[in-house]
NUZAZA-450324 format. One record per residue (C-alpha): residue number from 1; x, y, z. Coordinates in steps of 0.05 Angstrom, whole numbers, plus 32768, in hexadecimal, padded with zeros to 4 digits. Example, Ala and Ser with C-alpha at 12.3 -4.5 7.8 and 13.67 -1.06 7.14 Angstrom:
! NUZAZA-450324
+-----+------+------+------+
|   k |    x |    y |    z |
+-----+------+------+------+
|   1 | 80F6 | 7FA6 | 809C |
|   2 | 8111 | 7FEB | 808F |
+-----+------+------+------+
! end
This chain:
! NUZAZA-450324
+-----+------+------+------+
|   k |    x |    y |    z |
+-----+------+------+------+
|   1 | 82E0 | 7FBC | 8029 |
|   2 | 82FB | 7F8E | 7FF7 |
|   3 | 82CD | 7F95 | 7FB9 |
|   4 | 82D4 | 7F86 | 7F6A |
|   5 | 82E8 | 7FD2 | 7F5A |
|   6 | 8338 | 7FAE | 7F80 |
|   7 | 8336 | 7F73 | 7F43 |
|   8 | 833A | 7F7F | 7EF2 |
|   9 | 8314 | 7F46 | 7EE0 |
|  10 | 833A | 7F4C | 7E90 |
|  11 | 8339 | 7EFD | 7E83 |
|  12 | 8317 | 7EE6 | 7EBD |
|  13 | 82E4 | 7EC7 | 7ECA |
|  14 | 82B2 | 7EDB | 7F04 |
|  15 | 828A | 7EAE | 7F2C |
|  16 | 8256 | 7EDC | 7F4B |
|  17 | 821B | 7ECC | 7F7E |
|  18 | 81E7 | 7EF8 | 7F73 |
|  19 | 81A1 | 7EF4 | 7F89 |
|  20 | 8177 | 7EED | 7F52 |
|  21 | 8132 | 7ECD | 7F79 |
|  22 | 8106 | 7EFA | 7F60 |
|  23 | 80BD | 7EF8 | 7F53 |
|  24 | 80A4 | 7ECD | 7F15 |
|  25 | 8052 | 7ED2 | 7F06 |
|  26 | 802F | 7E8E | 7EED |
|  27 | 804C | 7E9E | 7EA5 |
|  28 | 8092 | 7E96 | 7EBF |
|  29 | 8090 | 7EE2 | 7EB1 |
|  30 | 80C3 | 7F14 | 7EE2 |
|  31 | 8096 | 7F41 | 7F0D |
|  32 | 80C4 | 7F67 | 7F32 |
|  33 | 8113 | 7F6C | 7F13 |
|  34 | 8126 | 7F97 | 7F4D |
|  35 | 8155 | 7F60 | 7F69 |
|  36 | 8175 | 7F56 | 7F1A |
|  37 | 8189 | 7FA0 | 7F09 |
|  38 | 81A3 | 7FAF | 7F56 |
|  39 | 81D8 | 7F75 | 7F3A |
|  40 | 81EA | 7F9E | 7EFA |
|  41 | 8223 | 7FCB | 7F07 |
|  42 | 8246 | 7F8F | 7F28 |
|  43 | 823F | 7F63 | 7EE2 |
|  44 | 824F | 7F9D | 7EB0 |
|  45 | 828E | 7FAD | 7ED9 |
|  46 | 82A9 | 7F69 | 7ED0 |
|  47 | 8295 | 7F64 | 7E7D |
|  48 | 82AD | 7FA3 | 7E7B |
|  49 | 82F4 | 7F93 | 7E96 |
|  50 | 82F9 | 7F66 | 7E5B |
|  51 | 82DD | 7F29 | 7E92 |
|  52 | 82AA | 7EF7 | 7E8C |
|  53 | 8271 | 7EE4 | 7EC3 |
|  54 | 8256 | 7EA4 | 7EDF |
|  55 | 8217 | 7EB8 | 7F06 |
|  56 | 81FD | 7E86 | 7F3D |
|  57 | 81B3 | 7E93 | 7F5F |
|  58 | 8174 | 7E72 | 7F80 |
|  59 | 8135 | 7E78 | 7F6E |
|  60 | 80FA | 7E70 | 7FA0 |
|  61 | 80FB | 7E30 | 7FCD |
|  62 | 80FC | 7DEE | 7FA7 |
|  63 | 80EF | 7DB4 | 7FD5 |
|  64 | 8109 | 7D75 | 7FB0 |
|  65 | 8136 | 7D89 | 7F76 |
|  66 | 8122 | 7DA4 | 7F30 |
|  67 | 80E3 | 7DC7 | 7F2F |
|  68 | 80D1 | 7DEA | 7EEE |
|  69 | 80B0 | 7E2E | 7F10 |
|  70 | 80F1 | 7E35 | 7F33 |
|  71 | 8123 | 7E2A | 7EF4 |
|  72 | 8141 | 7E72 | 7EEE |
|  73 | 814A | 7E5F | 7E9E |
|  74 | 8106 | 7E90 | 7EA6 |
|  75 | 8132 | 7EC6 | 7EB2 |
|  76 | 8169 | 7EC3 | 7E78 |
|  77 | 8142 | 7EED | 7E49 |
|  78 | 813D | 7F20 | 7E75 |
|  79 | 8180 | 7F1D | 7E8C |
|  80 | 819B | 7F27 | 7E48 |
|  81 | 8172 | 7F5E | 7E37 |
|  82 | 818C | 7F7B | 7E81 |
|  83 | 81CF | 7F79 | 7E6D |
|  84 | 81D3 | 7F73 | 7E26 |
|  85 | 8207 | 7F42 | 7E25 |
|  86 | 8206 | 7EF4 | 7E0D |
|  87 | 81E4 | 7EC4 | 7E48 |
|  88 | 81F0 | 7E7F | 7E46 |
|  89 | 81C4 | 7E4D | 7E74 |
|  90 | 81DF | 7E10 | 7E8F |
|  91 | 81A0 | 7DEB | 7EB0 |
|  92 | 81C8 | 7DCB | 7EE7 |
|  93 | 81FB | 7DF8 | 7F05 |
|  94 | 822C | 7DBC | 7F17 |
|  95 | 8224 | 7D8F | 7ED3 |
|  96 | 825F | 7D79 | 7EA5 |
|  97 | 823E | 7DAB | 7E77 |
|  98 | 823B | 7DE2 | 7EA7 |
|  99 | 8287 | 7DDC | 7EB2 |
| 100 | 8292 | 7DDC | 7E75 |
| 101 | 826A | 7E16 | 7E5E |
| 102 | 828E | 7E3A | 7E94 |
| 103 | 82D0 | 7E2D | 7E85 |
| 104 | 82C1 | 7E40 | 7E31 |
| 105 | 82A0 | 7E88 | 7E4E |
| 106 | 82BB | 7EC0 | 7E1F |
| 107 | 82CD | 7F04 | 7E3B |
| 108 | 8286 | 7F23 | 7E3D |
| 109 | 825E | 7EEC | 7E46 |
| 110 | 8233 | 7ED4 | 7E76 |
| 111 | 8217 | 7E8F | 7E94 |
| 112 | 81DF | 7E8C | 7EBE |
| 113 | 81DE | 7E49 | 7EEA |
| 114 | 81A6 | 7E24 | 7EFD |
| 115 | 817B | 7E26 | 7F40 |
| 116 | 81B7 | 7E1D | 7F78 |
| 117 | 8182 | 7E05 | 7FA7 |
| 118 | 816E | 7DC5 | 7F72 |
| 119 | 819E | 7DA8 | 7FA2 |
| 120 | 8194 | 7DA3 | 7FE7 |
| 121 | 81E2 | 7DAD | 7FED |
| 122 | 81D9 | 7DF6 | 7FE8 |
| 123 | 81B2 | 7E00 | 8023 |
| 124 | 81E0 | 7DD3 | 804C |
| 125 | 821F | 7DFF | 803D |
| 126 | 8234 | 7DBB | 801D |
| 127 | 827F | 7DB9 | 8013 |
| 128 | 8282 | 7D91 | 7FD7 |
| 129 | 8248 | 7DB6 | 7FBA |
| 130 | 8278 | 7DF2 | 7FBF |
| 131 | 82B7 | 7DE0 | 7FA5 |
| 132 | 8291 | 7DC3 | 7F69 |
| 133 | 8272 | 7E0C | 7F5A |
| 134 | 82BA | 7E29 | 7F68 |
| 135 | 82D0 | 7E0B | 7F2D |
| 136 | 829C | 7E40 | 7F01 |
| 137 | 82CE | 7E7A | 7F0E |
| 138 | 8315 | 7E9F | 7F1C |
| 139 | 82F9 | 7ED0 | 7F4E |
| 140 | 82B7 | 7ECC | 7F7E |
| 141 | 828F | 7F01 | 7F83 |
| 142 | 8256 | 7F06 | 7FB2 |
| 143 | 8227 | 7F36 | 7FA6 |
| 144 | 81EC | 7F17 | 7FCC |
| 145 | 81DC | 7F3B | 8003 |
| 146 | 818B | 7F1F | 800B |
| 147 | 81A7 | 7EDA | 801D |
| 148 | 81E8 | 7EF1 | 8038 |
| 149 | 81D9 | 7ED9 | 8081 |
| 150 | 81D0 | 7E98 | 806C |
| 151 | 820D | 7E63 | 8070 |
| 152 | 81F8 | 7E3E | 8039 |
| 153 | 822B | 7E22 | 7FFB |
| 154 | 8231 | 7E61 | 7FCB |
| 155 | 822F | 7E9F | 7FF9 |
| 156 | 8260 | 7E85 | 802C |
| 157 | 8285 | 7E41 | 801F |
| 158 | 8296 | 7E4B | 7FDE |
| 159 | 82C5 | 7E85 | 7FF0 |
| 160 | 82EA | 7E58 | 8017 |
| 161 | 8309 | 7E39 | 7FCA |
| 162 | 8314 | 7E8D | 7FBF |
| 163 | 8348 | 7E95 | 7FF9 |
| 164 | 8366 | 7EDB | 7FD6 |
| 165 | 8335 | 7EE1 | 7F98 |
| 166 | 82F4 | 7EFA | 7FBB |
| 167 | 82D2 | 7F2F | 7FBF |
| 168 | 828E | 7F59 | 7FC4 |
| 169 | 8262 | 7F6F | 7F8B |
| 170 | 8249 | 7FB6 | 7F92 |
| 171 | 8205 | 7FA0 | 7FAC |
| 172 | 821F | 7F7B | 7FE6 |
| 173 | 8254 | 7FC0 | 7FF3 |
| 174 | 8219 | 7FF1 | 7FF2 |
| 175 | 81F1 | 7FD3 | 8014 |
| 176 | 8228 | 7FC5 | 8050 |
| 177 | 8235 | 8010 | 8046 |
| 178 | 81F4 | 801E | 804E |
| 179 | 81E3 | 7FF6 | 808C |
| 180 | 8226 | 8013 | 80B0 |
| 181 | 8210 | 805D | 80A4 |
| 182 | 81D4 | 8051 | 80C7 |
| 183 | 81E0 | 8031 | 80F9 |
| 184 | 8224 | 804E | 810F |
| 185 | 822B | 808D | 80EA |
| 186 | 81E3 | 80A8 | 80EF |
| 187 | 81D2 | 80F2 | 80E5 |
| 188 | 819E | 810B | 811B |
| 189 | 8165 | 8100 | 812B |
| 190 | 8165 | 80B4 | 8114 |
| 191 | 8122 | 8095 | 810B |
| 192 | 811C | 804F | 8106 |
| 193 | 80D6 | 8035 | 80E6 |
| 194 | 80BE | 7FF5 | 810A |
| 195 | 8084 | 7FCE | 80E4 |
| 196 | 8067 | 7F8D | 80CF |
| 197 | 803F | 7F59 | 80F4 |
| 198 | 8071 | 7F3E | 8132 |
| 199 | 8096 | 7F5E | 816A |
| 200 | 80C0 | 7F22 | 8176 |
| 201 | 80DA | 7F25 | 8124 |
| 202 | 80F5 | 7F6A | 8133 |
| 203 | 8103 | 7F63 | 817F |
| 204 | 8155 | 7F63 | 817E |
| 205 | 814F | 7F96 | 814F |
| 206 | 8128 | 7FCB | 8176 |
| 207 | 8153 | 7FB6 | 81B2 |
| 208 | 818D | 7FCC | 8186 |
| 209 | 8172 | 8008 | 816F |
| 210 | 815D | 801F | 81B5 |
| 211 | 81A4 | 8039 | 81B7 |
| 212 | 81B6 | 8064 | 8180 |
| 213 | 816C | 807C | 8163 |
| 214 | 8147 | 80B3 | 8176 |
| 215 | 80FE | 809E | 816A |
| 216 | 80E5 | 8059 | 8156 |
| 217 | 809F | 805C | 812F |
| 218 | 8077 | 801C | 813F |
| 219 | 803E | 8006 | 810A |
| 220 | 8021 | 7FC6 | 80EB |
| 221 | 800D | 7F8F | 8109 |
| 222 | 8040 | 7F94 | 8145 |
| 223 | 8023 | 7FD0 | 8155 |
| 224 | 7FE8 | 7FB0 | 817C |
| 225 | 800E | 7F7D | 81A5 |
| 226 | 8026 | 7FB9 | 81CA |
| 227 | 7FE0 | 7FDB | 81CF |
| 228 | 7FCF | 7F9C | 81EB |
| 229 | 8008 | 7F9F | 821A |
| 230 | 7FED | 7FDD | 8238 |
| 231 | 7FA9 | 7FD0 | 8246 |
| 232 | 7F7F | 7FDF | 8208 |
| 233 | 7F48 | 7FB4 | 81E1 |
| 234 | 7F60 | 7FA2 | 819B |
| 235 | 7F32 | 7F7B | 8184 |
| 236 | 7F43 | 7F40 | 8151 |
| 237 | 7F7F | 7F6C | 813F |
| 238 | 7FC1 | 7F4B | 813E |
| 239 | 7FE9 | 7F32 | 817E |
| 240 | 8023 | 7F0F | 8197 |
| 241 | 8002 | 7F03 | 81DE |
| 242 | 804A | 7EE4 | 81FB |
| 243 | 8064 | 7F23 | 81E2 |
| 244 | 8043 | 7F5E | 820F |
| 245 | 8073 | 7F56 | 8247 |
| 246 | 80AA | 7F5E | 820E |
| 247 | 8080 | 7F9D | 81F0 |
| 248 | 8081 | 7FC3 | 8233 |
| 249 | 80C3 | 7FAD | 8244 |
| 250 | 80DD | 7FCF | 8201 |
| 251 | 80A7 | 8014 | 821D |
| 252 | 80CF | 8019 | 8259 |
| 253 | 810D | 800E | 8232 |
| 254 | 8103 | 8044 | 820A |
| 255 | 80F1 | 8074 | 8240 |
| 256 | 8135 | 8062 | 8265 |
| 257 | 815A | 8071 | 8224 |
| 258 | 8139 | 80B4 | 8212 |
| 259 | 8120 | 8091 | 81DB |
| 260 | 80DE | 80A5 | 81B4 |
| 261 | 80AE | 806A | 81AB |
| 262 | 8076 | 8081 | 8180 |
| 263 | 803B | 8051 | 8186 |
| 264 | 7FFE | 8060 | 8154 |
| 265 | 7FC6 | 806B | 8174 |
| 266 | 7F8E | 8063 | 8149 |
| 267 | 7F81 | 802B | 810A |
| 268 | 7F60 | 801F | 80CE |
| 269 | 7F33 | 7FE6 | 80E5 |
| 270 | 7F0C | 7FB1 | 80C1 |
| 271 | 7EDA | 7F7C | 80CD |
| 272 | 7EFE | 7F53 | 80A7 |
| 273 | 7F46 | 7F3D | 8085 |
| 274 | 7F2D | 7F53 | 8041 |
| 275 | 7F35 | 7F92 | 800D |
| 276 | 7EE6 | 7F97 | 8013 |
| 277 | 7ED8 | 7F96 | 805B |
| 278 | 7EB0 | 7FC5 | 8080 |
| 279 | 7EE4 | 7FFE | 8093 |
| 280 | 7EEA | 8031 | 80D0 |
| 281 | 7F15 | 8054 | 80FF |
| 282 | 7F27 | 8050 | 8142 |
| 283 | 7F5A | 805A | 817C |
| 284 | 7F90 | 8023 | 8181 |
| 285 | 7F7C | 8017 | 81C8 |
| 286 | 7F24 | 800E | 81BA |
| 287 | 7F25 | 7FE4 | 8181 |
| 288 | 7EDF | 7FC1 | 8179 |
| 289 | 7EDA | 7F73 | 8184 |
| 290 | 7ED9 | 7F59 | 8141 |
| 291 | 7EF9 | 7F8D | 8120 |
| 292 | 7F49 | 7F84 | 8118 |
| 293 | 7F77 | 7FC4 | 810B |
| 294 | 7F9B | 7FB7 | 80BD |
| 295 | 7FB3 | 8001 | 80BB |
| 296 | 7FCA | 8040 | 80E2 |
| 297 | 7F99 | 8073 | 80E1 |
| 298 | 7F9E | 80BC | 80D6 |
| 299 | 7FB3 | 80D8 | 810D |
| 300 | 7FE9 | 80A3 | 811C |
| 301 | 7FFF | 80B9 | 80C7 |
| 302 | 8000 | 8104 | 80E0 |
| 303 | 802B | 80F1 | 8120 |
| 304 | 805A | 80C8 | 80F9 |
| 305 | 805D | 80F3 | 80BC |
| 306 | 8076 | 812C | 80F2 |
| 307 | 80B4 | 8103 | 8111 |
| 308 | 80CE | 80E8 | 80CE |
| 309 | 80D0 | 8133 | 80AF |
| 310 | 80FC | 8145 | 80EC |
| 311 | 8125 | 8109 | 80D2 |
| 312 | 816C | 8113 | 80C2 |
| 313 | 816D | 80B9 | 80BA |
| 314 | 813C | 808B | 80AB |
| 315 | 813C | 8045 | 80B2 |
| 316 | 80FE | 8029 | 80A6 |
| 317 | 80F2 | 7FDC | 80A0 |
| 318 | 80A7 | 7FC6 | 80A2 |
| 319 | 805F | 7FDD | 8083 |
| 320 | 802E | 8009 | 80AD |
| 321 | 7FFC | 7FD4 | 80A0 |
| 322 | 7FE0 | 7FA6 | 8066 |
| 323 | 7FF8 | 7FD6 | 802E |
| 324 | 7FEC | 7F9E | 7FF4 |
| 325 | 7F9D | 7FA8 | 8002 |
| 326 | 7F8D | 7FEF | 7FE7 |
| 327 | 7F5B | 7FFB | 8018 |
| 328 | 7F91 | 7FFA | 8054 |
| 329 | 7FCE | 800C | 8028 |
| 330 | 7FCE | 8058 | 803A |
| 331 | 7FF7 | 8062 | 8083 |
| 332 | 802A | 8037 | 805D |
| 333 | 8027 | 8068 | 8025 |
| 334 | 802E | 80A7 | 804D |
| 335 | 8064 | 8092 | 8070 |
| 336 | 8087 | 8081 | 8031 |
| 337 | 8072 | 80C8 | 8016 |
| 338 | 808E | 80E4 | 805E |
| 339 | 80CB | 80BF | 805A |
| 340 | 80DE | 80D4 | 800D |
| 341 | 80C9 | 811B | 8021 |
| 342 | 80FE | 811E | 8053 |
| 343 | 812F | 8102 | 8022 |
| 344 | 8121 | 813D | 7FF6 |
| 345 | 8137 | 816C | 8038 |
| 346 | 8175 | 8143 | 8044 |
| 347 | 8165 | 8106 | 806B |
| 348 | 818C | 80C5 | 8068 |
| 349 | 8156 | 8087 | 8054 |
| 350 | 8164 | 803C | 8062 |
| 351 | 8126 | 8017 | 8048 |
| 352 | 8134 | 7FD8 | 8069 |
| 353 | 8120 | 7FA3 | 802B |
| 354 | 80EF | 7F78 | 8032 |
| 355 | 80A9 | 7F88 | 8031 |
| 356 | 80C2 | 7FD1 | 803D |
| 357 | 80E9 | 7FCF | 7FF7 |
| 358 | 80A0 | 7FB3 | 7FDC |
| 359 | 8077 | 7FEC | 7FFD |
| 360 | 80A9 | 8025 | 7FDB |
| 361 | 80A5 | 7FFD | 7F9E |
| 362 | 8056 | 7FF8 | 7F9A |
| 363 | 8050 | 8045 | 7F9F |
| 364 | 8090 | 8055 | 7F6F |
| 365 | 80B9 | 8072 | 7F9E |
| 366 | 80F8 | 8045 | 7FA1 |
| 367 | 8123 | 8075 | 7F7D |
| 368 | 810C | 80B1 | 7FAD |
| 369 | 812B | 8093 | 7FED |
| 370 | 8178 | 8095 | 7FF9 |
| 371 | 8179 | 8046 | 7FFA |
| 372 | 8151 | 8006 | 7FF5 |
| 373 | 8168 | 7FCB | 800C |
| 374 | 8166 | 7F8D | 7FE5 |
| 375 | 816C | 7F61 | 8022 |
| 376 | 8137 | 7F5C | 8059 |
| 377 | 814A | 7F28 | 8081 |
| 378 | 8199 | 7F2D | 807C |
| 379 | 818E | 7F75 | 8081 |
| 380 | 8169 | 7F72 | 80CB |
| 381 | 81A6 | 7F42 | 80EB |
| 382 | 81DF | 7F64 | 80CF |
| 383 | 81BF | 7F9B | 80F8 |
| 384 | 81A8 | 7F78 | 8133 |
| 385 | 81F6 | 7F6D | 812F |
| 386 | 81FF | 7F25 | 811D |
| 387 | 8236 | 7F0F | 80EE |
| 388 | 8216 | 7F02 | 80A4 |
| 389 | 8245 | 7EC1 | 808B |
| 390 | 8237 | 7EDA | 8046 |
| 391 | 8268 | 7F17 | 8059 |
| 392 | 8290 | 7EFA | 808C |
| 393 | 82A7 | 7EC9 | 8059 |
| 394 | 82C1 | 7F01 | 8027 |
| 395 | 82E1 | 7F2A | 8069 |
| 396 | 8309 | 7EE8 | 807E |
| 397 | 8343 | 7ED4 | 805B |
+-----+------+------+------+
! end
């Protein structure tokens, strides 16, 4: 794998996409800097080498151009304190004055460009655009693995004006490391974790997994399309209803395979979306009209909690339920607890970014799995086995 630890970056300047769209409260203030320090080691190895670092980012999803929420000048503070190095901030990343704060960079320094997706160009994998932000640097480095299955101007084109001076940061290595020793170099038994709300969101996925897992734990929302499927009342729960030929397909694929589908098979029910509702329990398949499952329930936690800790891997990519209300937060919690218990015996742990990465987070358990992905959606193709152009355009020379 061609990464930055092949380059000494002594006099050069780096040009590195990272993903820096992280979560900004109504103060402009950073609520989670996960996303920031996982990009770290890759900027202190450059200033270190006696290099300097041009860092290129979006920021949420601006519709029309500038858009002060979105400006990721909110962020240079922070950044500097991060690193403790100078950061400059040029407030258009393709400006006459970018360029030519670029090009002045000392070795140590930093520049932080503004909002790539101010111009629609980004999103279009714009040629142009590309070329334009080639000019920020000597060597590209991406190290953006969230948005590293999208085609767009400054994960994939861009390397194109790189042809032998391109590589990956360490974030964008580990977490390809990661994502091959799971899926082709997985101790046994290998549990995958299947949540959130949709079967067809995870579909390829599951069909993927079918053939190299030993168990696949269903829970959230998805979990009651298939209780649907087989016959049981699930009252205003959640359900894909084109989806319950696809849910016992993927029963009956399972059982052809050898594979373990556990299915919860009671809930934490409600008679209502709220934190307040009226609460009770009740089996998966006799769910009361009017009353909609939002988490597993106990006995579905002690079933689960018993495959994982027979776990040698764990992927695990989707809450048990709706873990940001604290009234249905706890099967999401015990499997986290379960799953960084079996860590502690030896286990492998994927946590598959995403609102997985947010659950561990929530209950302070990131640093007590083996991994956490920063990149939900990139994370699920590159497994599903689709080419990510963010890395096929570092591979390709």
């Amino acid at each position: 794998m061609n990464t930055i630890d092949s380059i000494n970056f002594q006099g050069k300047r780096a040009l590195i996409r990272v993903d820096f769209n992280v979560p900004l409260n109504a103060s402009f203030e950073i609520t989670d800097d996960t996303r920031m320090r996982a990009a770290l080691p890759t900027i202190k190895k450059i200033l270190n080498d006696g290099g300097s670092v041009v860092l290129m980012s979006h920021l949420g999803r601006p519709k029309e151009g500038p858009v002060e929420k979105y400006s990721l000048k909110h962020i240079v503070k922070h950044l500097a304190e991060l690193t403790n190095a100078a950061v400059l901030f040029a407030d258009d990343c393709i400006s006459e004055d970018a360029f030519a704060k670029s090009s002045n960079l000392k070795a140590g320094e930093i520049l932080l460009l503004e909002n790539l997706r101010f111009y629609k160009e980004e999103e279009k994998g714009d040629d142009a655009f590309a070329a334009k932000l080639a000019k920020h640097g000597d060597v590209y480095v991406n190290d953006a693995f969230g948005t590293a299955h999208r085609a767009h101007a400054s994960t994939t084109i861009v390397a194109n004006y790189f042809p032998s001076a391109k590589v990956f940061g360490y974030v964008m290595a580990n977490e390809l490391t990661n994502a091959e020793k799971v899926m082709n170099h997985a101790d046994r038994p290998f549990t995958a974790i299947m949540g959130g709300a949709k079967v067809s969101d995870k579909i390829l996925l599951i069909e993927k997994l079918l053939d190299t897992v030993n168990n696949i734990i269903i829970g959230g929302g998805m979990a009651y399309t298939f209780a649907k499927a087989m016959g049981g009342n699930i009252g205003s729960s959640l359900v894909e209803q084109d989806k319950l030929e696809l849910a016992l397909s993927l029963i009956e694929k399972a059982k052809a395979k050898g594979v373990n589908l556990a299915l919860p098979v009671d809930s934490v029910i409600a008679d209502a979306f709220n934190n307040e509702a009226q609460q009770a329990v009740a089996n998966n398949d006799a769910i009361p009209d009017g009353w909609m499952g939002l988490d597993i329930g106990p006995k579905s936690i002690a079933s689960f909690k018993d495959i994982i800790a027979n776990s040698k891997t764990i992927l695990w990519n989707g809450p048990m339920g709706v873990f940001e209300m604290s009234s249905f937060e706890k099967g999401t919690k015990e499997v986290a607890l379960a799953v960084v218990e079996a860590t502690k015996n030896g286990a492998f742990s994927l946590i598959g970014g995403g609102d997985s990465a947010a659950a561990v987070a929530k209950f302070n358990l990131s640093d007590d799995v083996s991994y956490v992905s920063t990149g939900g959606g990139a994370l699920l193709e590159y497994m599903e086995g689709k080419v990510l152009p963010g890395v096929a355009a570092i591979l390709n020379k």
